[in-house]
Structures are given as structure tokens and as C-alpha cells.
C-alpha positions as a LaTeX table, in Angstrom:
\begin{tabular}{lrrr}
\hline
Residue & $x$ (\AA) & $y$ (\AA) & $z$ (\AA) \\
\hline
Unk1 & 109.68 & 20.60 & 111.28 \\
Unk2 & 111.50 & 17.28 & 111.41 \\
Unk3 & 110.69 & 14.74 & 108.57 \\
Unk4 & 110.07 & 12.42 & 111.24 \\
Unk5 & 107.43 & 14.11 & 112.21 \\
Unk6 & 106.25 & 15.27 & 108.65 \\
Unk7 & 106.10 & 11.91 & 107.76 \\
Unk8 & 103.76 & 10.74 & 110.80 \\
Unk9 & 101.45 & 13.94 & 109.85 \\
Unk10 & 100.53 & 13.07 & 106.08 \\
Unk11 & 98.42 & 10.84 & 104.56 \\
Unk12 & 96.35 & 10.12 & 101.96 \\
Unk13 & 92.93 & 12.50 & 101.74 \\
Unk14 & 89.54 & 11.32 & 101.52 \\
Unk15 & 89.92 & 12.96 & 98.00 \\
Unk16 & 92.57 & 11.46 & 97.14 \\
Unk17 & 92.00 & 8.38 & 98.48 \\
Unk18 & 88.52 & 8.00 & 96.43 \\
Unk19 & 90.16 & 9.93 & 93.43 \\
Unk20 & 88.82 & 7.12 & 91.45 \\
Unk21 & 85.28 & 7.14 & 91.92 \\
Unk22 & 85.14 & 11.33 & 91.79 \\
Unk23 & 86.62 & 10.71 & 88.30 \\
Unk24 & 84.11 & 8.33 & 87.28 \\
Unk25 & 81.17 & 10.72 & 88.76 \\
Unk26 & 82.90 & 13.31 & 86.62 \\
Unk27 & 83.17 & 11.30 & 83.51 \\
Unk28 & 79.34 & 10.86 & 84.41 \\
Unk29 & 78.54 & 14.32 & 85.42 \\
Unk30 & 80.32 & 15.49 & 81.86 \\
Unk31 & 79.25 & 13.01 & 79.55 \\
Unk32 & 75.52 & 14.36 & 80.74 \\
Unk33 & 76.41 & 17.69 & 80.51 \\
Unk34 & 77.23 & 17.13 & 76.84 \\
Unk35 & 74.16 & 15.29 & 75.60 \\
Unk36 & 71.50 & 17.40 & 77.37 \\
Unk37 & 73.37 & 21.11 & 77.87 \\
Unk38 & 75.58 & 21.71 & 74.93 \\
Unk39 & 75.88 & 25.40 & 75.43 \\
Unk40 & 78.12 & 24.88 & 78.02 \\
Unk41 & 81.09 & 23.37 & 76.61 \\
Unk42 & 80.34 & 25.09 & 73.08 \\
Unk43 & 80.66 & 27.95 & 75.38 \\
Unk44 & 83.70 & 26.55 & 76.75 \\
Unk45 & 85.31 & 25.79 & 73.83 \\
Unk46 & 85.40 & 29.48 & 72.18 \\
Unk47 & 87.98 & 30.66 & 75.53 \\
Unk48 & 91.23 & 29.89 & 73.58 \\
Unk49 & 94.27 & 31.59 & 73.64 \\
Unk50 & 97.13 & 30.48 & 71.43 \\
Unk51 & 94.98 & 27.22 & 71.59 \\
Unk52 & 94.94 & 27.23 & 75.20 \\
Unk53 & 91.38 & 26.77 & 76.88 \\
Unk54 & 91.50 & 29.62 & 79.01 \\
Unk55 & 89.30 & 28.21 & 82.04 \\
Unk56 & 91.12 & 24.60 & 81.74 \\
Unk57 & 94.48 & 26.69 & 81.83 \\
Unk58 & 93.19 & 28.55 & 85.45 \\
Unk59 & 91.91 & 25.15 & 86.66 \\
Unk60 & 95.27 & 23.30 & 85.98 \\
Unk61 & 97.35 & 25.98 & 87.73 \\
Unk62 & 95.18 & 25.39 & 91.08 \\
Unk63 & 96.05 & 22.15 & 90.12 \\
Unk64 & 99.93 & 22.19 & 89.85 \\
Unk65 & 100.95 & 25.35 & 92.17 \\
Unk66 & 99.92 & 23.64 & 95.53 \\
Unk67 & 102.18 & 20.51 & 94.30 \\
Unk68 & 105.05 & 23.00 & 93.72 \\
Unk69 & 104.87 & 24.52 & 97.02 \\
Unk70 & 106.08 & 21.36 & 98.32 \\
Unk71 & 109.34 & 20.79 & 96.41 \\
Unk72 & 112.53 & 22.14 & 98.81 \\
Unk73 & 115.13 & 22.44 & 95.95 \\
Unk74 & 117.17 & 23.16 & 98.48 \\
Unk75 & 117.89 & 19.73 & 99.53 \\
Unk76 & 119.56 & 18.90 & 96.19 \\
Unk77 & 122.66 & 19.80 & 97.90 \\
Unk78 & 122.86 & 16.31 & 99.41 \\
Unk79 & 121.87 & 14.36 & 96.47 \\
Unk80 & 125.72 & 13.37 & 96.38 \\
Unk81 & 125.66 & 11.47 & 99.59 \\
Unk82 & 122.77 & 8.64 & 98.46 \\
Unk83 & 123.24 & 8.57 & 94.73 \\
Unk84 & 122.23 & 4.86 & 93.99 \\
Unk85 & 118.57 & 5.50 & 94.86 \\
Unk86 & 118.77 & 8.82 & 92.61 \\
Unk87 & 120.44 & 7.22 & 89.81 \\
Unk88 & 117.34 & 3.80 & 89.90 \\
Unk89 & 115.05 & 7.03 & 89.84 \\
Unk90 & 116.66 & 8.85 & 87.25 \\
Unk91 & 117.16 & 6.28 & 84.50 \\
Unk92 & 113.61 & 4.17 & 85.27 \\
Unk93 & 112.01 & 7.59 & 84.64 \\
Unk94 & 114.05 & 8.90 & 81.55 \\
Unk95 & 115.64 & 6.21 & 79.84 \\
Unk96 & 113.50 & 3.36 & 79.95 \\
Unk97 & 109.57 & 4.58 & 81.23 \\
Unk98 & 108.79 & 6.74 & 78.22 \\
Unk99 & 109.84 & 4.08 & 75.75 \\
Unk100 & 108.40 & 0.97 & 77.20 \\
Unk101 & 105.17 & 3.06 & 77.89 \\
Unk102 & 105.50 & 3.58 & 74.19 \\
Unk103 & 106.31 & $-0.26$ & 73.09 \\
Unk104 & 103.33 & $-1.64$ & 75.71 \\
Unk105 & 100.97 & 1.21 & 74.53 \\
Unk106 & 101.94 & 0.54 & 70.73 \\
Unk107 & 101.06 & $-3.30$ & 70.58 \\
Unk108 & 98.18 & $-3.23$ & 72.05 \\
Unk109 & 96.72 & $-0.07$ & 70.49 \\
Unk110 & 98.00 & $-0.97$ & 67.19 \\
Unk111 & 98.13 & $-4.70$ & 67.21 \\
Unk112 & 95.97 & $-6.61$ & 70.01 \\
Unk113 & 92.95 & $-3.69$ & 69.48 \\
Unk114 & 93.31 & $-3.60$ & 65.85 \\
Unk115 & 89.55 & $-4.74$ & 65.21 \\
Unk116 & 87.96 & $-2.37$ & 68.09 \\
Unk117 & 90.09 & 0.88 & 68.00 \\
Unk118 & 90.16 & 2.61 & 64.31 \\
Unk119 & 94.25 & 3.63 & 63.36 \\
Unk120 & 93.39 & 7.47 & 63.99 \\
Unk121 & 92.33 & 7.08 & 67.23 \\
Unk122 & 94.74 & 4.66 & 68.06 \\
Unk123 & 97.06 & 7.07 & 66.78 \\
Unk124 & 95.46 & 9.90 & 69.58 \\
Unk125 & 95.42 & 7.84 & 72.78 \\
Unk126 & 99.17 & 6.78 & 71.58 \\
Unk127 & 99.87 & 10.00 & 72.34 \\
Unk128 & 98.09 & 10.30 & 74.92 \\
Unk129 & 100.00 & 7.22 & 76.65 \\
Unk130 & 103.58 & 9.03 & 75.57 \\
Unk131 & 102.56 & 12.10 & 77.68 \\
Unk132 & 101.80 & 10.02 & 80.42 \\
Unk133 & 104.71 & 7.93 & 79.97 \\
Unk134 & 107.23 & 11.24 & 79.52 \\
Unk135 & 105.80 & 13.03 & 83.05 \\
Unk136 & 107.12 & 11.03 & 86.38 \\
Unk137 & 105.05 & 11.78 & 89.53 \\
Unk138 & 106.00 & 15.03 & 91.55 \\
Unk139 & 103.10 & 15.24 & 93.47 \\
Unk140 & 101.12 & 12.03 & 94.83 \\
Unk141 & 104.36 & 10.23 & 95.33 \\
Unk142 & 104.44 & 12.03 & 98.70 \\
Unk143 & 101.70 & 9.93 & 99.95 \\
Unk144 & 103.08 & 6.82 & 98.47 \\
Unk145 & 105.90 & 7.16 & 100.14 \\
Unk146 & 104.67 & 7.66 & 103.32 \\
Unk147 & 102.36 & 4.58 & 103.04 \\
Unk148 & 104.89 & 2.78 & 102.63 \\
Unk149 & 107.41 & 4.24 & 105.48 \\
Unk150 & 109.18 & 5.38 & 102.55 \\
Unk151 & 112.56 & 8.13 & 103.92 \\
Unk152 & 110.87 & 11.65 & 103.29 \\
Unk153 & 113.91 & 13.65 & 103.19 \\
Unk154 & 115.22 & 11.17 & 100.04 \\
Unk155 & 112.04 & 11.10 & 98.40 \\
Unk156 & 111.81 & 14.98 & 98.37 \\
Unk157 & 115.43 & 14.65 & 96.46 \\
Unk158 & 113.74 & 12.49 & 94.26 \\
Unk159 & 111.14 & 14.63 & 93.56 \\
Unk160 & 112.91 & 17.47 & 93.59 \\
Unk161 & 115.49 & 16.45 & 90.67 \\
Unk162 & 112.61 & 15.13 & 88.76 \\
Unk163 & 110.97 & 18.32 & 88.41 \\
Unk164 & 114.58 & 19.89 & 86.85 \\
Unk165 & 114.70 & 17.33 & 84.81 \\
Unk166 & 111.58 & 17.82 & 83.24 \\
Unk167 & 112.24 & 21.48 & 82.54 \\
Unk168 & 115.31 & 19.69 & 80.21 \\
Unk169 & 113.90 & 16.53 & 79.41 \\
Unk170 & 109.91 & 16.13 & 78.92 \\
Unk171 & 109.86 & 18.23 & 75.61 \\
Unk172 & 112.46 & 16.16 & 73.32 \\
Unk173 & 111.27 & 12.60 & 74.73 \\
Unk174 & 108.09 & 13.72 & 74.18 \\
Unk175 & 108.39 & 15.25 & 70.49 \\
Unk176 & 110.66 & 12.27 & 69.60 \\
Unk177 & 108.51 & 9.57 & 70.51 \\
Unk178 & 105.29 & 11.57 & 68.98 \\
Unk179 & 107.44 & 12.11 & 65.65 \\
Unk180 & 108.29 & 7.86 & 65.95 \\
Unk181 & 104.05 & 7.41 & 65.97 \\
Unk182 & 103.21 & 9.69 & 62.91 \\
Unk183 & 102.00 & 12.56 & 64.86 \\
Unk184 & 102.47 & 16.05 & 63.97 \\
Unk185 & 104.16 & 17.95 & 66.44 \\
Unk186 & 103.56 & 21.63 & 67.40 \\
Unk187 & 106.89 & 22.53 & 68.78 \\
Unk188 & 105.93 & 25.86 & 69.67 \\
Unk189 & 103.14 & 24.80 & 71.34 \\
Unk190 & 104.45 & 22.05 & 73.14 \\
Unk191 & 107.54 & 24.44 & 74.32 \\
Unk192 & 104.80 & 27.19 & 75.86 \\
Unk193 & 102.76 & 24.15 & 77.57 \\
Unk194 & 105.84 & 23.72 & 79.75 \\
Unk195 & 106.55 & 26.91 & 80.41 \\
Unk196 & 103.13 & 27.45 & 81.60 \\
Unk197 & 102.72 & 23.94 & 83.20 \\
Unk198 & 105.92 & 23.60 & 84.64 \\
Unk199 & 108.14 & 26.58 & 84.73 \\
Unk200 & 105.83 & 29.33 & 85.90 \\
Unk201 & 103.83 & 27.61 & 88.75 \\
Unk202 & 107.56 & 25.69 & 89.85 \\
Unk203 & 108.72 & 29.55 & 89.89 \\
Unk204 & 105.56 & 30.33 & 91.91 \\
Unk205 & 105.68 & 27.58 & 94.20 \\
Unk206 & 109.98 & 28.33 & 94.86 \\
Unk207 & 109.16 & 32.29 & 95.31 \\
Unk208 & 106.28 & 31.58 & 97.66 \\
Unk209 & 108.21 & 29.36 & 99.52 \\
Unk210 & 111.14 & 31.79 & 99.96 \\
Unk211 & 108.70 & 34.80 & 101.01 \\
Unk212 & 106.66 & 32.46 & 103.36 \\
Unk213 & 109.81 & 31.10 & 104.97 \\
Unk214 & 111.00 & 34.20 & 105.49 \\
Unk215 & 108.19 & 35.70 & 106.60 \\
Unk216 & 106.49 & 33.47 & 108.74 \\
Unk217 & 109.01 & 30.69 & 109.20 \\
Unk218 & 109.25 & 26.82 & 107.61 \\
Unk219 & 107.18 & 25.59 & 110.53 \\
Unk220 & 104.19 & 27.73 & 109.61 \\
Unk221 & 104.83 & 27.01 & 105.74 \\
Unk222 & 104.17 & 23.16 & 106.66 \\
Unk223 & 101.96 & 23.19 & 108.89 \\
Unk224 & 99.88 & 26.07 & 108.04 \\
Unk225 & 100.32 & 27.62 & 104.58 \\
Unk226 & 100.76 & 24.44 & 102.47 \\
Unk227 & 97.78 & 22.53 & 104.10 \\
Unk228 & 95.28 & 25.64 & 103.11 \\
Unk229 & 95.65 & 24.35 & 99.64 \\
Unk230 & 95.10 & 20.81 & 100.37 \\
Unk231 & 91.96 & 20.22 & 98.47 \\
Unk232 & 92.88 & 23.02 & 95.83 \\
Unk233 & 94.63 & 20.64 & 93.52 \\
Unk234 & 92.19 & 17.60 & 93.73 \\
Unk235 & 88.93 & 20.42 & 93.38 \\
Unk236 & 90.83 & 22.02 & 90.19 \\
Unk237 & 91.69 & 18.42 & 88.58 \\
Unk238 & 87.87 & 17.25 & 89.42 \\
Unk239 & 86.30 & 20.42 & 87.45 \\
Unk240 & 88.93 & 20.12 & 84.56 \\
Unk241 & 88.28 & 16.51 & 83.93 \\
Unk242 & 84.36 & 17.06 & 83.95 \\
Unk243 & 84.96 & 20.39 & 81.60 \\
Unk244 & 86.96 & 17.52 & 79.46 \\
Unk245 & 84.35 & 15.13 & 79.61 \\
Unk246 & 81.68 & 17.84 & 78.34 \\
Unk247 & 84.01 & 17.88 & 75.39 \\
Unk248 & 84.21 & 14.14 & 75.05 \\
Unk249 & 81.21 & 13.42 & 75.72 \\
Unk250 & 79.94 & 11.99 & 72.00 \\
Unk251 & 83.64 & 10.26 & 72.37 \\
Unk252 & 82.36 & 8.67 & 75.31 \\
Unk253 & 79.35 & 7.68 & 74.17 \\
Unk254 & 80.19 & 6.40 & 71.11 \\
Unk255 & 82.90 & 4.55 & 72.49 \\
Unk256 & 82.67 & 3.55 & 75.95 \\
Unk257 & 84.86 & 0.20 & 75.52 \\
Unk258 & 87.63 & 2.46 & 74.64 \\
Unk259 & 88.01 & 3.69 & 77.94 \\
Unk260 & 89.13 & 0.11 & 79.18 \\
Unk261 & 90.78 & $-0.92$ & 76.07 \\
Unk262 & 93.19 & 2.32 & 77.20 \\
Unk263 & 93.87 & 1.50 & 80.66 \\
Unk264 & 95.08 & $-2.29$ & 79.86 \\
Unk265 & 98.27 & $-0.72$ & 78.63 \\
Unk266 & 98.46 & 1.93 & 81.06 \\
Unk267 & 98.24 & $-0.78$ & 84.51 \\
Unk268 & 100.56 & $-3.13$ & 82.30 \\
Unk269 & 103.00 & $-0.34$ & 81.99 \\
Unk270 & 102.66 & 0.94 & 85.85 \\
Unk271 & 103.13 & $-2.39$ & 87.06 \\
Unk272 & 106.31 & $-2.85$ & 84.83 \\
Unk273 & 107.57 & 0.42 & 85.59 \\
Unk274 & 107.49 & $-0.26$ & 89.45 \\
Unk275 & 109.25 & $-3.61$ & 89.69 \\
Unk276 & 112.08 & $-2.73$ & 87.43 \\
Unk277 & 112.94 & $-0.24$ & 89.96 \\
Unk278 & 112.14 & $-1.82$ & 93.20 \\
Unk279 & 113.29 & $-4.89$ & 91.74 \\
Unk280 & 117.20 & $-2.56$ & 90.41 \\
Unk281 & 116.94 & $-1.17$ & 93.73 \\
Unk282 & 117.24 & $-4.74$ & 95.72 \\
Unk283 & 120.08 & $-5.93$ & 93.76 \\
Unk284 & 121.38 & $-2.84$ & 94.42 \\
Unk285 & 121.00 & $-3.45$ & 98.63 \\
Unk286 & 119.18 & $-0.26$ & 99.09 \\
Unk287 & 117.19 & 0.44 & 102.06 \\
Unk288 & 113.24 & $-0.50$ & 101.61 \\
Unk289 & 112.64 & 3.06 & 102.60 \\
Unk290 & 114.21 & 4.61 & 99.79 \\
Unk291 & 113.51 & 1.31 & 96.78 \\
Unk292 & 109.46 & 1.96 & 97.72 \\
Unk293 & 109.62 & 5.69 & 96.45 \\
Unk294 & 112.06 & 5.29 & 93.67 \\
Unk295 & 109.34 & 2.70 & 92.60 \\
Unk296 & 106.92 & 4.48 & 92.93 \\
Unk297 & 107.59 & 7.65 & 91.47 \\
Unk298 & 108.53 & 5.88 & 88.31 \\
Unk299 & 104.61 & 3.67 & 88.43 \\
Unk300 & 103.32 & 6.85 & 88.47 \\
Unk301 & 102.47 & 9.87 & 86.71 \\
Unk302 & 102.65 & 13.82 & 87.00 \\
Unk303 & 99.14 & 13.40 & 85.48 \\
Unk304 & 98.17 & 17.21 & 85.63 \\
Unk305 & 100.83 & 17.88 & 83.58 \\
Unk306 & 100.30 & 15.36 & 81.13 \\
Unk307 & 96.44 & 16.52 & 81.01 \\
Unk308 & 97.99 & 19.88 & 80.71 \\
Unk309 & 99.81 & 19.37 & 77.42 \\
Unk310 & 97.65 & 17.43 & 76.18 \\
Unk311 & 95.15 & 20.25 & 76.07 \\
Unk312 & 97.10 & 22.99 & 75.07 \\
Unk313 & 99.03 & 20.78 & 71.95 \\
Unk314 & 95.82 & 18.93 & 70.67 \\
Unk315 & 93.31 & 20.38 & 72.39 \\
Unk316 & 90.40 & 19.38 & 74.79 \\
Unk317 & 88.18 & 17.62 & 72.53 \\
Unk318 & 91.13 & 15.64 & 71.43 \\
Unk319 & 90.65 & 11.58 & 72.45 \\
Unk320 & 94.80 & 12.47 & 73.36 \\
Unk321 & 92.84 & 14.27 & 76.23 \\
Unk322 & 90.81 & 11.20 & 77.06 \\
Unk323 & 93.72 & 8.92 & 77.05 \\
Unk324 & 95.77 & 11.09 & 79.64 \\
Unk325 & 92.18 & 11.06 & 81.71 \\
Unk326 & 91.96 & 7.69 & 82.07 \\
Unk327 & 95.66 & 6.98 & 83.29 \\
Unk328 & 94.02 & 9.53 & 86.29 \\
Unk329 & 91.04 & 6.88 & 86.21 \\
Unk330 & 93.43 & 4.08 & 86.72 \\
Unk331 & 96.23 & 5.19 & 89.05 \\
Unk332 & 94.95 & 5.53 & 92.57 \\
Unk333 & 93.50 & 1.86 & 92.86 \\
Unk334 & 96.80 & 0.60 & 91.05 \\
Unk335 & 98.92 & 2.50 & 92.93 \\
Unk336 & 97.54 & 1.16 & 96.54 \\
Unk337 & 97.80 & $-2.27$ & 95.10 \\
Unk338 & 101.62 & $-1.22$ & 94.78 \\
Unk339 & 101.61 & 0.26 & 98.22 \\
Unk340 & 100.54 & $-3.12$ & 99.32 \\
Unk341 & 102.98 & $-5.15$ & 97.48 \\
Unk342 & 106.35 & $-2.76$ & 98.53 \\
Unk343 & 105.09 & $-2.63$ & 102.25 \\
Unk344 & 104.49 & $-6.36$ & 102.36 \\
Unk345 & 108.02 & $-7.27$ & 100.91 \\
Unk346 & 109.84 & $-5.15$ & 103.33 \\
Unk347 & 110.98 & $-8.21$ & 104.68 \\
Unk348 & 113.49 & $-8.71$ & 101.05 \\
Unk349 & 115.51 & $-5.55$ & 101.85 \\
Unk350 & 118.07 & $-4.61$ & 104.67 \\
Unk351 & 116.14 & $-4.34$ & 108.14 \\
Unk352 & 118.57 & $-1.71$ & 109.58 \\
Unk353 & 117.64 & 1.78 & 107.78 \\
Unk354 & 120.36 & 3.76 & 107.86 \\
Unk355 & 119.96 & 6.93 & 105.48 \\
Unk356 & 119.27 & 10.16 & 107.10 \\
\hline
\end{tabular}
């Protein structure tokens, strides 16, 4: 299948596109569940494993192998004939996202909320932030980048390199920044959250791939197999977040402010995040087509994974969980507000697209 033609064929859902208001209705939908059925995420709560919710851990792997059956790591072997958009993507996401995520997320948490968020949860949602901060999207950014005309082949590089880079990369940024904040780290526990997060449904999704194409051919992997688990992730991330909810619920409740006093940092952050690398990619004369994505997949976040480690290191009834909830609250409607800005300041970069 051609990516011109891939490109012309995606889109954003009608799940995706509302993610928003199905995570509200499951913030509402859990918070209920808590105050008037207990039982259920009491219930819940005893199906740990190595402090891994059991149900939450089946839910987030419908979540995160459909994403994986979408990354070609075989087109890594041209990364070497574009490498300025790979390097914007690169250093945004590792060397300067985690720690300004941590700077924005610090002063306000700690310094502008002082009088309305107590130090130990400021201390939790910190974390929470860092997680999202430490994950770049792998996932979503698909559709970004095709709102925006963005070059698919490129942005599956970008995506692509991301993901190995995460296998290296998300566990030391992560433990160092959490160490920085005060927080106790579980090293062991943070080391098996990416293995089962990351490593074994990215295995999944590369052995799939391989017995699919094989099989059946790439065409039928596109157009067929892939699109079969279309809704899968969205459905899986819907029921985990209202599971979560159930165990946030008096969280919630007692502290419904919270949940916007969290996302001021987070939108800050995303909108930071995007212009330093659209903005690195113009003075760097790339084509619009390649600066949208590399913008984008910096703005925003593998969310499922930070929602994943967040669970499995401090649990689901942690307000670290709420904190990496909300940056799924926030993203969609901030990240078609982005859509809107690249896509209507096409006109600052290079008309003639020449990257195949």
C-alpha cells in the first residue's frame, strides 16, 4: 500500500475524536461507581500481582498492542537520508521534554498551588507529570500527522525510533527526575512495567506483523488486520480509566479543583513542547510536512504507557494515577488546537515538499 494512499485513508475516529468527553463520562461513570458500589473496585483492588492490577494490566495491553502493530521498524534503514527532522525529534523528546515538563510541573505544583494542593500530593501528581513528560507519543501522532498533511513514511521513522528509544531511555529519565522530587523509586518495579508495557506487546506487535505479512501480505495487514483493532485500544483505555476512577473516586470528590489545577501545567508544557520543535524545525528549513509531526510527537504523550507505570509503580489508587489521567483529559482538544495552528502556518515553511 503506498503512503500516499495510507495517508488519504486515515483519520481521526469518532472515538478518538471525542476522547475527551468519553473520559469525562468515565471520570463520571467511576466516581459513581465508588460512592454507591464499593464492592467493585474493593473487588478490583485485591487482583495484584507483583503490585500489578491484574484486570488494569489485560486492559492496557488491548490498549498498547494495536498501537504496536503499526510501527514498521523496518523503515529505520533510511533514517540516514532525512536526519534533521529525526535529530528536532530526538532531542525535543529526550533532552529537553522530560525536564521542562518537570520545571513547568514543579512551580506550579509546588509554588503557584502552594495554598490549594497539600506537599504530598503535590509530590504524587509531580510524578505523575514526569511519566507523562518521559513517554513521547507512538500512537495518536499518526492522526496528527495526517491532519496536518504531515509525510507518513517520515513520521513512521519518527515513531519508530521513539519506541527504541524508550526501551533505553524512559527508565533512567524517569527514576532520575523522580529521585530529583523526593520520591521513592521502585527500580524493580519500574524495570518490569516496561518490559510488560513496552517490550512484550512491541515484540507482539513486530512478530504479528512478520507472520501476517507473510502470510497474508502487507496489503491485507493495512487494510484488513490492523483496522479490526481499531476501537480495541480506545475501548481498553475507556474501561481502565473508569476502573481508575472507581479507585479515585473519594480523590475526586474530595478534590475536584485538583483536576484543573493539574492540567494548567500539563497544556503549558504541550504548548511549549510543540513550538520549540516546529519553531527548531523552521530555522532549520525543513519541509512543513515533516516540522508538523516532529512537533507533534513531542506535544504529545504515549499516555497508555504513562497510565501503565503509573499503576504498576504506585499503584491505582495512587493520585500519580490521576495525574497521568488527566494529561488523557487534556490532550485531544489541545492537540487539535495544535493541528490548527501547524496547518494554518504552512505558509512559513518551503512550499515545494520534496522528501520521499
Amino acid at each position: 500500500m503506498s503512503t500516499d494512499k495510507k495517508n488519504k485513508t486515515e483519520g481521526i475516529g469518532f472515538f478518538e475524536k471525542y476522547l475527551t468527553i468519553w473520559v469525562i463520562l468515565c471520570m463520571v461513570v467511576g466516581v459513581l461507581i465508588s460512592k454507591f458500589l464499593p464492592i467493585i473496585p474493593e473487588f478490583l483492588n485485591k487482583m495484584e500481582y507483583a503490585n500489578v492490577s491484574i484486570p488494569i494490566a489485560i486492559l492496557i495491553w488491548l490498549m498498547i498492542y494495536p498501537m504496536m502493530l503499526k510501527v514498521d521498524f523496518k523503515s529505520i534503514v533510511n533514517v540516514g537520508k532525512n536526519p534533521k527532522g529525526l535529530v528536532v525529534t530526538w532531542v525535543t523528546n529526550w533532552l529537553i521534554k522530560p525536564f521542562t515538563m518537570y520545571g513547568i510541573a514543579f512551580i506550579f505544583l509546588y509554588v503557584i498551588f502552594k495554598g490549594a494542593i497539600p506537599p504530598d500530593l503535590a509530590r504524587d501528581y509531580l510524578a505523575g507529570a514526569v511519566l507523562l513528560g518521559a513517554a513521547p507519543c507512538t500512537a495518536m501522532v499518526f492522526v496528527w500527522s495526517h491532519l496536518t498533511k504531515g509525510n507518513p513514511a517520515y513520521t513512521l521513522v519518527q515513531v519508530a525510533t521513539n519506541d527504541l528509544i524508550i526501551l533505553i531511555a524512559f527508565v533512567p529519565i524517569v527514576g532520575f527526575l523522580l529521585g530529583i522530587g523526593g520520591i521513592s523509586i521502585p527500580w524493580a518495579t519500574l524495570f518490569l512495567s516496561v518490559v510488560l508495557f513496552v517490550v512484550i506487546p512491541l515484540a507482539g506487535g513486530m512478530i504479528t506483523r512478520h507472520l501476517v505479512i507473510k502470510h497474508k501480505g502487507e496489503d491485507y495487514l493495512e487494510n484488513v488486520f490492523i483496522k479490526k483493532f481499531s476501537n480495541v485500544t480506545i475501548i481498553g483505555l475507556l474501561l481502565t480509566l473508569t476502573i481508575i476512577f472507581s479507585f479515585q473516586g473519594d480523590v475526586i470528590l474530595g478534590n475536584p479543583l485538583h483536576i484543573v489545577l493539574i492540567a494548567i501545567p500539563l497544556i503549558i508544557q504541550t504548548f511549549l513542547i510543540f513550538f520549540i520543535a516546529y519553531g527548531w524545525a523552521k530555522v532549520w528549513k525543513l519541509e512543513h510536512s515533516v516540522a508538523a509531526p516532529a512537533g507533534m510527537i513531542g506535544a504529545s504523550n504515549f499516555f497508555e504507557l504513562a497510565v501503565a507505570v503509573a499503576i504498576a509503580v504506585f499503584g491505582a489508587q495512587s493520585p500519580v494515577a490521576l495525574a497521568t489521567i488527566v494529561g488523557v483529559l487534556v490532550e485531544v482538544p489541545v492537540m487539535l488546537i495544535l493541528v490548527k495552528i501547524a496547518n494554518n502556518t504552512r505558509g512559513w515553511f518551503d512550499k515545494e515538499e520534496n522528501i520521499n
